[in-house]
N, C-alpha and C positions, 0 to 999 in steps of 0.2 A: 504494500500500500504506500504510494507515493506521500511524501509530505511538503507545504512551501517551507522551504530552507534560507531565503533572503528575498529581503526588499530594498533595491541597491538603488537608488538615488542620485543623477546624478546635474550640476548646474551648467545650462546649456548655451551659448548665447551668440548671436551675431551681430556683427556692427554694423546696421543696415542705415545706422542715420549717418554715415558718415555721406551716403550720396543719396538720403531724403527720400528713400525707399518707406513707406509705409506713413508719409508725414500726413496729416490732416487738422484740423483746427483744433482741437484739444489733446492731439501726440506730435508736436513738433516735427522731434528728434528719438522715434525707437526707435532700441537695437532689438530685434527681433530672437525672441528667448524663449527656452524650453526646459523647465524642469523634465528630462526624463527617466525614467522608472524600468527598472528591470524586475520583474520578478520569476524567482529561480525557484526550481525544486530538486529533490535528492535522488530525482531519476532524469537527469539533465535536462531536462524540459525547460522552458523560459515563455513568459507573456510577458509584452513593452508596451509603455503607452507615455501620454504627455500629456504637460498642464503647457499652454502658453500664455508666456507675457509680452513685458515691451520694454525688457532690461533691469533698472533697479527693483530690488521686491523678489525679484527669483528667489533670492536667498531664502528668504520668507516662504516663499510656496513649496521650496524644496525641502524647509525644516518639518512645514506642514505635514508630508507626506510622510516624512521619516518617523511621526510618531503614531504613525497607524502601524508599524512595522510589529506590536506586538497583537494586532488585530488577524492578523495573517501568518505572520511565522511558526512552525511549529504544527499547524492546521491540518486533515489529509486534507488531500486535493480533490478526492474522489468528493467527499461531503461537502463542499465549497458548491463543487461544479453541479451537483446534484440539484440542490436548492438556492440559485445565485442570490434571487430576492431575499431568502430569510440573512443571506450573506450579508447584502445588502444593508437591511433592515439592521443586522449586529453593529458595523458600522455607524450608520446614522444616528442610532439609539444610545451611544457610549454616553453618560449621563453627564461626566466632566466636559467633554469636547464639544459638546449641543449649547453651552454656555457660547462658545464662540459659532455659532451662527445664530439661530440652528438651520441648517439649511441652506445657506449662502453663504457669501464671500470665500476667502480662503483653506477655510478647514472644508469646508463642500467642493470646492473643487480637488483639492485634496485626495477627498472621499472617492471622486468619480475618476479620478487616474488608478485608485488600485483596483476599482469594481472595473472598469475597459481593461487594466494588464489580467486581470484575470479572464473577461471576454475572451483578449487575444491568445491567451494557450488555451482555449475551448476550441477557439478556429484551426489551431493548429492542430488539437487532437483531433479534429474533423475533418482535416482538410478543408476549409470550407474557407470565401471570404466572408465578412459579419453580414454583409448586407444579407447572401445567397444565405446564412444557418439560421438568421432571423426571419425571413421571409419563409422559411419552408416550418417553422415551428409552428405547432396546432395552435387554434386561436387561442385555446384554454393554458396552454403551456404560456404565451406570450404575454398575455394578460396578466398572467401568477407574479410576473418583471413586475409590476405597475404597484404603487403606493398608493392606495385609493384614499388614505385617509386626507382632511381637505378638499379634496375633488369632487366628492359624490353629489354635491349641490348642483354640480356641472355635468359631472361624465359617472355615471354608475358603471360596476362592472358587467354589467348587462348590456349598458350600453356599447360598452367597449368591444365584447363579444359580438353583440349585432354588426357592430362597424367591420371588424376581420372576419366575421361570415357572408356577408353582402360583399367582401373583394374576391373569397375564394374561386366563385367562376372566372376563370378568364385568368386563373393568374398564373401558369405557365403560361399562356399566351404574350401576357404582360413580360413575364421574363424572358421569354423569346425575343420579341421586339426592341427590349432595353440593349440589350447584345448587337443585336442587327441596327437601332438605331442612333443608341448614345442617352443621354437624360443633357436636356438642354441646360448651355451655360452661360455665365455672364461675366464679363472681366472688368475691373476695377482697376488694370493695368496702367490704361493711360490717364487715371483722375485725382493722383495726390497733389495736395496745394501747392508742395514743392518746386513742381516741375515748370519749367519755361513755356510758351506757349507752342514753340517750334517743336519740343518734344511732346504734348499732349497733343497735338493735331498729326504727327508723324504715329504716337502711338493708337490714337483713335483710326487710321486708315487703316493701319497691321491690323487690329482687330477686326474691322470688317472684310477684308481680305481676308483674314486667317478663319470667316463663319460665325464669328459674334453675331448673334441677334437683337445682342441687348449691351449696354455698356451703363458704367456708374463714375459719375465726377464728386469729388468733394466738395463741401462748399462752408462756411461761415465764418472767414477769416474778415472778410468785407463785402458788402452787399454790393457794392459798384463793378467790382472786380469779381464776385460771381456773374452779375447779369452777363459784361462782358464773357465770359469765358464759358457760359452757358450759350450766348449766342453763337462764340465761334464753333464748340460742336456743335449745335443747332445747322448750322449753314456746311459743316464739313459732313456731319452724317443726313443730311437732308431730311424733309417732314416723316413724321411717321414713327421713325426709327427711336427706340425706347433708349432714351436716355434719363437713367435713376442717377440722385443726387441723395447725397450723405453728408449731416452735420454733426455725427459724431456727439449728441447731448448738449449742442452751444449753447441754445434759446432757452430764455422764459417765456408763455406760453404766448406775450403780446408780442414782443421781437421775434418770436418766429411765426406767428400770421403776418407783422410787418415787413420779414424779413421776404416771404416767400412767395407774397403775391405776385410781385413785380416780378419774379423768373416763372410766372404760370405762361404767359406768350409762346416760351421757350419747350413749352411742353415736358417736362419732367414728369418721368414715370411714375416714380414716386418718391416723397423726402423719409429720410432713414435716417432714424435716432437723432427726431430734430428736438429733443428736450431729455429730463434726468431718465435712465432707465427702468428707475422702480415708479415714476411716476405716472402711474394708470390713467386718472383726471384730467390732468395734462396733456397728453396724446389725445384722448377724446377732445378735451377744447381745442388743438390743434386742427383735428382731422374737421371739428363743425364748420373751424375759423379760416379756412382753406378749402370750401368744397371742389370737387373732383379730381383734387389730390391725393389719389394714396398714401395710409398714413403706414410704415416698416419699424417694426423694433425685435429687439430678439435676441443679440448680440452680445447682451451685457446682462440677461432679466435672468435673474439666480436663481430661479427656482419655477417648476413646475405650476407653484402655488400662483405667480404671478401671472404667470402666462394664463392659467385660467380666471385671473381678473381682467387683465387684456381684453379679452374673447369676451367676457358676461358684459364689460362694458362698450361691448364695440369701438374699442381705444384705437383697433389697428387693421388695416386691410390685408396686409402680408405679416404670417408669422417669419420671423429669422432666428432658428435654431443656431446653439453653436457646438462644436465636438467637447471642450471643454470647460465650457462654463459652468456645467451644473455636475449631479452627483451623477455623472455616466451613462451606458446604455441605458438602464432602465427607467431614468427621468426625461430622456430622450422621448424614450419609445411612448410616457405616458404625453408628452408636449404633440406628438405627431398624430394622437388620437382624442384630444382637445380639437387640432384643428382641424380633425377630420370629422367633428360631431359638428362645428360653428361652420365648416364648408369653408373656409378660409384656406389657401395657399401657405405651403412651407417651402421658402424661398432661404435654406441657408446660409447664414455666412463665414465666409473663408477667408482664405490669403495665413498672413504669420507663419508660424514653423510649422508644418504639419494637419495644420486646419485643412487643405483642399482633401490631404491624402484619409483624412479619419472621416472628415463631414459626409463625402458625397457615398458614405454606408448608408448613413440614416437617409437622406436623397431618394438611393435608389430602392431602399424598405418603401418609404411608405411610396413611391411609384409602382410599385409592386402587388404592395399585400394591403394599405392602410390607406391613403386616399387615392390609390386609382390612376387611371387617366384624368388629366388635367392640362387646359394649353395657357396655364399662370404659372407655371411653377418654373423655376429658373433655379439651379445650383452657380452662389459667386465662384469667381475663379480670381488668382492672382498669381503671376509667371513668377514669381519669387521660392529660393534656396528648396526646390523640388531636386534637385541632386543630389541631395545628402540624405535621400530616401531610401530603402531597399526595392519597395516597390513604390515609383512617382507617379504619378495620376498621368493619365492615358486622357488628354484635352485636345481634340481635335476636328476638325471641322466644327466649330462652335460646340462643344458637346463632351461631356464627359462618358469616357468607354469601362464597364464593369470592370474593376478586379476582378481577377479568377482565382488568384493567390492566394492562400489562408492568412488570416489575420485582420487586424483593425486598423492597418496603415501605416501605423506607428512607429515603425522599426526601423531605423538609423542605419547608417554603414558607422562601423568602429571608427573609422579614419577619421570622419567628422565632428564626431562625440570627442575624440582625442584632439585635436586641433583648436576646436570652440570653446572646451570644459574653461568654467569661470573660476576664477581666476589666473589661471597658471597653465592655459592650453597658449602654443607657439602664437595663435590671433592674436590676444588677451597681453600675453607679454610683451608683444610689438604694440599694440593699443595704449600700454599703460607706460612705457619707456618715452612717449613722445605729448604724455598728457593730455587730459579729455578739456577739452572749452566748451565743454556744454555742462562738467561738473557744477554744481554749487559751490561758492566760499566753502570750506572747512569739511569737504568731503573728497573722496576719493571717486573713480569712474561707477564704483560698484553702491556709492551712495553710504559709505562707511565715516563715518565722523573721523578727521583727522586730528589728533592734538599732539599739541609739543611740552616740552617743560617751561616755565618760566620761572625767571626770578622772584622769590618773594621777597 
């Protein structure tokens, strides 16, 4: 009988602001970052997975993770795999560690990197990739995933069953088609603030030559300097052509009806994470204060619980799932049967270390088995550090093409993990020999308090 024998931890990061790779109105300058996680067993088995950030704080998310290591070491494996949710459920329920969320922020994402590293040695025993083992499991097995407490006022487990019995017809067919077709994608390539206007107008053509159907620009650094920059894609990808804009949480609720009128001409698809994440009220007064603007969030919303506030109050038009923001698969899988009960679109989002390669499992689950055919649903994309993957996303012809591969995506090459490791991987040591100028006074690049002695 197999047992988990380590949960190896490790801090991951790239220096992506040095050329304004990922910049938008409230993330300047990240360096795009990854706590990753190994978890090993005493019959050499291993599941990976990742939390992402945007550089300082990794630290933090990494120590996170390491104190669940007595939640799992030691465990069989066989009894883990058997019943993930009660897994699950032991986690979430630690009666000390519920103090720091419960259910959000850092100890919850935490949480959902060791329940995905244990997914990914499930995939492996199965050969299977997450989206094809989730998809082919009985509705009742899938369901058993799901935390229904909170929810029931929304989505009952009956309901939840109704919903994966009404997809079963048709759904080899459905996975048939995903393979022969792709699940449609949208890049965010050419839209950080950063960027020159010579380079987002050069990257907006690559995309629509490379099959983009849909592209997304940043926006709420200045209103003037949006309109412009909405107009010139406006006039380079011509009428029609869906162009979503993203503020990243800039606005309070009048600045961003003020903010967003004047680029309605411009036709924008829809505005994404135009106020605070947790604020449900607020999105609804957006989405009244804006008619026929789509209102997007999802990115940032910690927890299942919210997301079924979202949805009761008609706060949002498109849900945006993320691979790591919440407690894992199984708070995933309860978000994509929310929007499958309210009829709303799950339009993920990606880009950062590993987002495109984890997210577009749940994408193609619920195109599958959960909500069906639908000609709204778009998975983001973003051409960034997809190299230092074992298995990188297969993006082409506008579209993302299945894994076949077992696992959750997760999985690193050594070489990259060796070279990145914070603080003291060959990047990191060249980084820190020539100093960061985007530190603060009295810190160092990694956000550490610098102090000297003085004279008393």
């Amino acid at each position: 009988m197999a047992t988990f024998l380590e949960l190896d931890v490790v801090d991951v990061r790239f220096p992506t602001s040095r050329h304004l790779d990922g910049s938008d109105a409230m993330n300047p300058d990240p360096d795009y970052s990854a706590v990753y996680v190994t978890l090993r067993t005493d019959a050499g088995e291993q599941g990976n997975s990742l939390v992402f950030t945007t550089g300082r704080g990794n630290d933090v998310q990494a120590a996170a993770v390491r104190t669940l290591a007595r939640h799992i070491v030691g465990r069989e494996v066989e009894e883990v795999l058997a019943a993930p949710g009660r897994f699950a459920a032991d986690l979430i329920g630690d009666s000390q560690l519920r103090w720091l969320g419960p259910e959000k922020g850092v100890m919850h994402m935490a949480i959902g990197a060791v329940i995905n590293a244990v997914w990914d040695l499930r995939c492996r025993r199965e050969n299977l990739p997450l989206w094809l083992l989730l998809a082919r499991l009985d509705p009742e097995e899938l369901v058993d995933l799901v935390d229904f407490r909170y929810l029931s006022d929304a989505l009952t487990r009956e309901e939840a069953l109704a919903i994966l019995r009404r997809q079963l017809p048709g759904k080899e067919e459905r996975i048939a088609r995903l393979r022969a077709e792709g699940l449609p994608a949208y890049t965010t390539t050419p839209g950080w603030l950063g960027y020159s206007d010579e380079k987002m107008l050069r990257l907006l053509r690559e995309a629509r030559e490379e099959g983009f159907r849909m592209v997304k620009l940043k926006v709420g650094a200045d209103p003037a300097e949006d309109q412009r920059r909405l107009r010139l894609a406006r006039e380079e990808m011509g009428p029609g052509f869906p162009i979503a804009i993203d503020a990243n949480q800039r606005w309070d609720v009048q600045p961003a009806i003020e903010w967003l009128a004047p680029l309605l001409p411009y036709e924008p698809y829809w505005i994404e994470e135009p106020t605070s994440p947790d604020d449900v009220l607020a999105h609804a007064a957006i989405r009244r204060g804006v008619p026929g603007l789509r209102v997007a969030t999802g990115e940032q919303m910690q927890s299942r619980i919210l997301a079924k506030q979202f949805l009761q109050a008609e706060a949002l038009d498109v849900l945006q799932i993320d691979a790591t923001r919440v407690g894992g698969v199984h708070e995933i899988v309860a978000m994509l049967l929310l929007a499958a009960k309210f009829d709303v679109p799950v339009c993920p989002h990606a880009g950062g270390v590993g987002l495109c390669e984890m997210v577009q499992h749940y994408a193609m689950l619920d195109a599958v088995a959960i909500g069906g055919d639908r000609h709204d649903r778009w998975c983001e994309y973003v051409d960034h550090l997809h190299e230092h993957f074992v298995v990188p996303t297969d993006v082409h012809d506008g579209a993302y093409w299945p894994p076949e591969e077992p696992g959750i995506g997760a999985r690193m090459h050594d070489a990259s993990i060796d070279e990145h490791r914070f603080p003291d991987g060959p990047v990191w040591r060249e980084e820190t020999s020539v100093g960061d100028p985007t530190a603060a006074p009295g810190a160092d690049r990694s956000g550490r308090l610098v102090t000297a002695e003085v004279d008393r």
